[in-house]
C-alpha positions as CSV (number, residue, x, y, z in Angstrom):
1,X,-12.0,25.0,3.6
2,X,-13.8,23.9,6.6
3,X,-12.4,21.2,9.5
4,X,-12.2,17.5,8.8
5,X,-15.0,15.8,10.7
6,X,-13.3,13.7,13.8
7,X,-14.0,10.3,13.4
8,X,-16.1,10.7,16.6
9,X,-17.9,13.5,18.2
10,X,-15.8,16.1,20.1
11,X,-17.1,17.1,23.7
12,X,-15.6,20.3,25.7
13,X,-13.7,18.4,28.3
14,X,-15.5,18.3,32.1
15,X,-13.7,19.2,34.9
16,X,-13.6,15.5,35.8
17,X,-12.5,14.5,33.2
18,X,-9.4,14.6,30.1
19,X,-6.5,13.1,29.4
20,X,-4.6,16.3,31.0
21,X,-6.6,15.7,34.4
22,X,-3.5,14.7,37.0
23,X,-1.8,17.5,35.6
24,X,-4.8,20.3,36.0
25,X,-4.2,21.8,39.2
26,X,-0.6,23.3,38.2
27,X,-1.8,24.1,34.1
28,X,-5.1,26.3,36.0
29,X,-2.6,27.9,38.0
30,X,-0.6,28.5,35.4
31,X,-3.2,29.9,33.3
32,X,-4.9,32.0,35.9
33,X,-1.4,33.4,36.1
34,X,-1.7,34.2,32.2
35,X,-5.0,35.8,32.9
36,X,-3.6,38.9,35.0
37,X,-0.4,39.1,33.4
38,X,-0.6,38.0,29.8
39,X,-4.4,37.3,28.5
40,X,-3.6,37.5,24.9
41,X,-0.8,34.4,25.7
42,X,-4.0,32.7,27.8
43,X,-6.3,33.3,24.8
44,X,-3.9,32.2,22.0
45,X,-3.6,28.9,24.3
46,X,-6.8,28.2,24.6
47,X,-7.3,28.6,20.6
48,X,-8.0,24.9,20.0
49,X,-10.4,24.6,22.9
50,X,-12.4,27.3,21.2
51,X,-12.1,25.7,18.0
52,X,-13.6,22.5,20.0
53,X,-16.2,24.6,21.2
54,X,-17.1,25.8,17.8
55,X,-17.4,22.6,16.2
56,X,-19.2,21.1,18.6
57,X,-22.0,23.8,17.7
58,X,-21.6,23.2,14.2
59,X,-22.5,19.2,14.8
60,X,-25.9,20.5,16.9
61,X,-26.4,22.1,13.5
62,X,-26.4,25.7,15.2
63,X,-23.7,27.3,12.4
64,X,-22.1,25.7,8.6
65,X,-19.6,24.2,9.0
66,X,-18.0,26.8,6.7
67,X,-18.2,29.5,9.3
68,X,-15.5,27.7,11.7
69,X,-12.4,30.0,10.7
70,X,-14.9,33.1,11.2
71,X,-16.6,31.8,14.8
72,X,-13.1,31.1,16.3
73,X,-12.0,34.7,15.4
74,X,-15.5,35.9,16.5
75,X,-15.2,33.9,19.7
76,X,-11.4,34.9,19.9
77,X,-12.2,38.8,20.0
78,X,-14.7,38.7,22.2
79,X,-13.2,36.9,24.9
80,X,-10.3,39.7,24.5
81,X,-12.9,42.2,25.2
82,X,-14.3,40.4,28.3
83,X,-10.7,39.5,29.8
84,X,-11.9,42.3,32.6
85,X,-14.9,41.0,33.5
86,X,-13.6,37.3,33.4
87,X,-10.7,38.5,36.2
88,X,-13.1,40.0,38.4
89,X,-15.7,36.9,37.7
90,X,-13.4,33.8,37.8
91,X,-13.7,32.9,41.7
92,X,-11.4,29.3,41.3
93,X,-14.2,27.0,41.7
94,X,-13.9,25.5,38.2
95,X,-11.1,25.4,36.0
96,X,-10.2,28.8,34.6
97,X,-10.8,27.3,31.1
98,X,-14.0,25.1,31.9
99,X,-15.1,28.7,33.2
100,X,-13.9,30.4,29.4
101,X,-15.2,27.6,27.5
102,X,-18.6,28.5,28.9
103,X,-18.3,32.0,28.0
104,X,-17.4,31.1,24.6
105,X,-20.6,28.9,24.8
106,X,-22.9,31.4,25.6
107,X,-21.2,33.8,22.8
108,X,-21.8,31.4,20.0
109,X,-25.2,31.1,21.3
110,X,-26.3,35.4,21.2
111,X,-24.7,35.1,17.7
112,X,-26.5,32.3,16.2
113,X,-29.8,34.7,18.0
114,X,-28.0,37.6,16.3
115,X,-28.4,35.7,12.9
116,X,-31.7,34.4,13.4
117,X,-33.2,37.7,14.0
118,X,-31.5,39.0,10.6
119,X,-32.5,36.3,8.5
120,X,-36.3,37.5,9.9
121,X,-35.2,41.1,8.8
122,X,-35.6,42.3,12.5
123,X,-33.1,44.6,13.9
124,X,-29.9,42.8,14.3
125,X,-28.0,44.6,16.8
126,X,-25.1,43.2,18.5
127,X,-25.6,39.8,19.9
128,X,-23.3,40.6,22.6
129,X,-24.8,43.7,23.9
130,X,-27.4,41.6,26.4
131,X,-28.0,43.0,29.7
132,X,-24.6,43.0,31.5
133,X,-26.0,42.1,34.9
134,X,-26.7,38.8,33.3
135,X,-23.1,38.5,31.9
136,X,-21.4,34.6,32.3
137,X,-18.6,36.6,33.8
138,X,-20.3,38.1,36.3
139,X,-19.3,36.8,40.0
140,X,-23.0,37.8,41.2
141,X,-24.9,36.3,38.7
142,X,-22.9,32.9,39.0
143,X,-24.0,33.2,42.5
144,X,-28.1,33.1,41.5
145,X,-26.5,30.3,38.8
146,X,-26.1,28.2,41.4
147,X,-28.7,29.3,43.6
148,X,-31.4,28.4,40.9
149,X,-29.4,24.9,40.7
150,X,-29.6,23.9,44.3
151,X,-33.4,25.1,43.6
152,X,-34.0,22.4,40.9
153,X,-33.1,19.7,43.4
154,X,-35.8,20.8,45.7
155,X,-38.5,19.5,43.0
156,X,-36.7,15.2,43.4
157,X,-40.2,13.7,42.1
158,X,-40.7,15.7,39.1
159,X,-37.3,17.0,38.3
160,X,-36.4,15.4,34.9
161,X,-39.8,16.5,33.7
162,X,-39.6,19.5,35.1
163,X,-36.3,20.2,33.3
164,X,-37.4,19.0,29.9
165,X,-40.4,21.1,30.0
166,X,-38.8,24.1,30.9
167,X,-35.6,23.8,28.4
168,X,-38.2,23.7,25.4
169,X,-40.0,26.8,27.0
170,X,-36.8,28.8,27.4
171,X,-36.0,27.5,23.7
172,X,-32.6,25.6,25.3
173,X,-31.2,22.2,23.8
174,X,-31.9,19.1,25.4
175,X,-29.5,17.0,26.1
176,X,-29.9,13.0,25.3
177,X,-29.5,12.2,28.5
178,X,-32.2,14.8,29.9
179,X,-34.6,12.7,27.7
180,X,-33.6,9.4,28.6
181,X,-33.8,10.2,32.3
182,X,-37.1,11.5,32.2
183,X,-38.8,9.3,29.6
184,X,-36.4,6.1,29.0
185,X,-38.9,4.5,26.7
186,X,-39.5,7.3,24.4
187,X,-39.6,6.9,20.8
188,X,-37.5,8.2,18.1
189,X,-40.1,10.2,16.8
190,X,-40.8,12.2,20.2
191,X,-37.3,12.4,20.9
192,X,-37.1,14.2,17.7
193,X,-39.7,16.3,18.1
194,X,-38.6,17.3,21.6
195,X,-35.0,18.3,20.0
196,X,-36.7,20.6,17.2
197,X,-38.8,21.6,20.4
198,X,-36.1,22.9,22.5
199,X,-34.2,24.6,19.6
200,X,-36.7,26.5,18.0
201,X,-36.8,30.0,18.7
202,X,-39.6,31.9,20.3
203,X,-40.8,33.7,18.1
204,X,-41.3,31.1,15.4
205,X,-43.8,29.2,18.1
206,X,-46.1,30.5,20.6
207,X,-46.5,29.3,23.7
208,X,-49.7,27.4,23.1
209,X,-49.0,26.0,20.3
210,X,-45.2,24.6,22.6
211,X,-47.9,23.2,25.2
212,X,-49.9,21.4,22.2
213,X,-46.9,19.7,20.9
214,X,-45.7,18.7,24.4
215,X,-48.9,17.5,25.8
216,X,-49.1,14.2,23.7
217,X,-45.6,13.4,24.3
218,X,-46.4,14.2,28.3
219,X,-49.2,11.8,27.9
220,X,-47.4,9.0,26.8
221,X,-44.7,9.3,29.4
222,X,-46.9,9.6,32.2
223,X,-50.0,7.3,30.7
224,X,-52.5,9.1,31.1
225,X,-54.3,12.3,29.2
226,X,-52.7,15.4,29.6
227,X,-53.8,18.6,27.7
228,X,-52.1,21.3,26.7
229,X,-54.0,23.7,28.9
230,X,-53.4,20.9,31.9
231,X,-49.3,21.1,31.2
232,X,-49.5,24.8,30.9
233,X,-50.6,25.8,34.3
234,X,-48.7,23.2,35.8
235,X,-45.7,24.8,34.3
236,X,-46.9,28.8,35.4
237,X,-47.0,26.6,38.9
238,X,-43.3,25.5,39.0
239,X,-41.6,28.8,37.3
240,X,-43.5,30.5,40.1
241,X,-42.5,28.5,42.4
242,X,-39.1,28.8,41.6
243,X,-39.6,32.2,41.2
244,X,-40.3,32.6,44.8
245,X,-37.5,30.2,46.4
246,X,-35.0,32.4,43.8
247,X,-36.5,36.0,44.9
248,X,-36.6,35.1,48.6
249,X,-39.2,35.9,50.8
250,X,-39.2,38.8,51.5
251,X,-38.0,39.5,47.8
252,X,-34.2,40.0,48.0
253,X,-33.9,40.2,44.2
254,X,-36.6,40.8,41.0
255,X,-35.9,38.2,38.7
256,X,-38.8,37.0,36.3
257,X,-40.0,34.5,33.9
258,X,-37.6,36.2,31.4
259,X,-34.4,36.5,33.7
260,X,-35.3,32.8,35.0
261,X,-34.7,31.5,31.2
262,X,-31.4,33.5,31.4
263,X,-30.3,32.0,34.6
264,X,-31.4,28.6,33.2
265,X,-29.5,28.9,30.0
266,X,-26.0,29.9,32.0
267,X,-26.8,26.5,33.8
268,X,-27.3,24.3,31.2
269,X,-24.1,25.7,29.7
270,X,-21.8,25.8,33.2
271,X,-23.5,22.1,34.1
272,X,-24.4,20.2,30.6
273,X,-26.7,17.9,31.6
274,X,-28.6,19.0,34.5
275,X,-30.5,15.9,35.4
276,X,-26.9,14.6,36.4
């Protein structure tokens, strides 16, 4: 039988924020202490956080709400299997279980992709078998996370667009506030479409026909004409750019467009909003 609705929408506390906050700094201790000498205790604890975590994907209409029991199990095992890689990866600078709740995230998020791709009889394979140097629980990685954050904020005049445009690119959900800071006066109807936008998969919409939706839309936010060819180099401009600032000069490290939507998904997930 699946969960009750809440009365209100449930959100994956911040780490400014809950109703446990004067008492965080002893629980993280406590439960970083659980992480090298009982993770299956940590993980049983943090049960109803993932459950939170699942239903909150279930309201963005990512999984039934029938599948709850099954995705907290799912989610449950997994984070079993990455208890190494989360002790070498945690460095302390979030909350240990901000930190797992992200993981969880980006779990749920390979195996909605994992379902996707079967549903389009392609090879399913296991959603969780990504590249490993691009692994939440990866110290390194975290490091270029933040990197390509502090990057973002080099771009002040354009940034909200600049995000927007890229999350439906990369095929990442928008957040209502990423909309409303960019483009406070948009419609319902363009809000809309920019949601289905940002959550449809890649291979269900090329690239030019992303930049012929998102051109109008551009238009009206900016008032003036703006074609899709227009927004489409002005895009390849700003994910080379960042590209470049990411990489170094001389290149220090190889990531690409694909990588960059990687780094940009762990973000989102490790930031929420990033126009904050």
């Amino acid at each position: 039988m699946p969960p009750r609705k809440p009365d209100t929408p449930i959100r994956t506390p911040s780490p400014a924020t809950g109703p446990e906050q004067e008492s965080r700094p002893t629980s993280n201790r406590r439960e970083v202490e659980l992480l090298h000498e009982n993770p299956g205790q940590l993980i049983v604890e943090y049960r109803s956080m993932i459950g939170i975590v699942v239903w909150n994907m279930i309201q963005r209409g990512v999984f039934p709400p029938g599948e709850h029991k099954e995705l907290v199990q799912a989610v449950t095992v997994k984070l079993l299997q990455l208890i190494p890689n989360i002790r070498r990866g945690y460095d302390g600078r979030s909350l240990l279980r901000t930190y797992v709740s992200a993981i969880a995230v980006n779990t749920l998020n390979r195996l909605a992709r994992g379902q996707r791709r079967s549903e389009k009889g392609l090879p399913p394979g296991d959603p969780g078998t990504e590249d490993p140097a691009l692994d939440l629980a990866d110290h390194d990685i975290q490091v270029y996370v933040r990197r390509l954050g502090r990057i973002l904020h080099l771009f002040p005049d354009y940034r909200p667009k600049l995000i927007v445009i890229l999350k439906c690119y990369y095929r990442i959900t928008l957040e209502e506030g990423e909309l409303r800071q960019w483009y406070p006066e948009c419609d319902r109807f363009s809000r809309e479409q920019l949601l289905a936008l940002s959550r449809t998969q890649t291979n269900d919409l090329a690239h030019g026909e992303l930049f012929a939706a998102l051109a109008p839309i551009v238009g009206e936010a900016e008032g003036r004409r703006v074609s899709a060819d227009t927004l489409r180099k002005w895009t390849d401009h700003r994910i080379a750019e960042i590209l470049r600032l990411l990489n170094g000069n001389p290149p220090r490290s190889s990531f690409d467009r694909k990588t960059l939507g990687e780094l940009l998904e762990r973000l989102s997930i490790s930031q929420g909003e990033l126009t904050i």
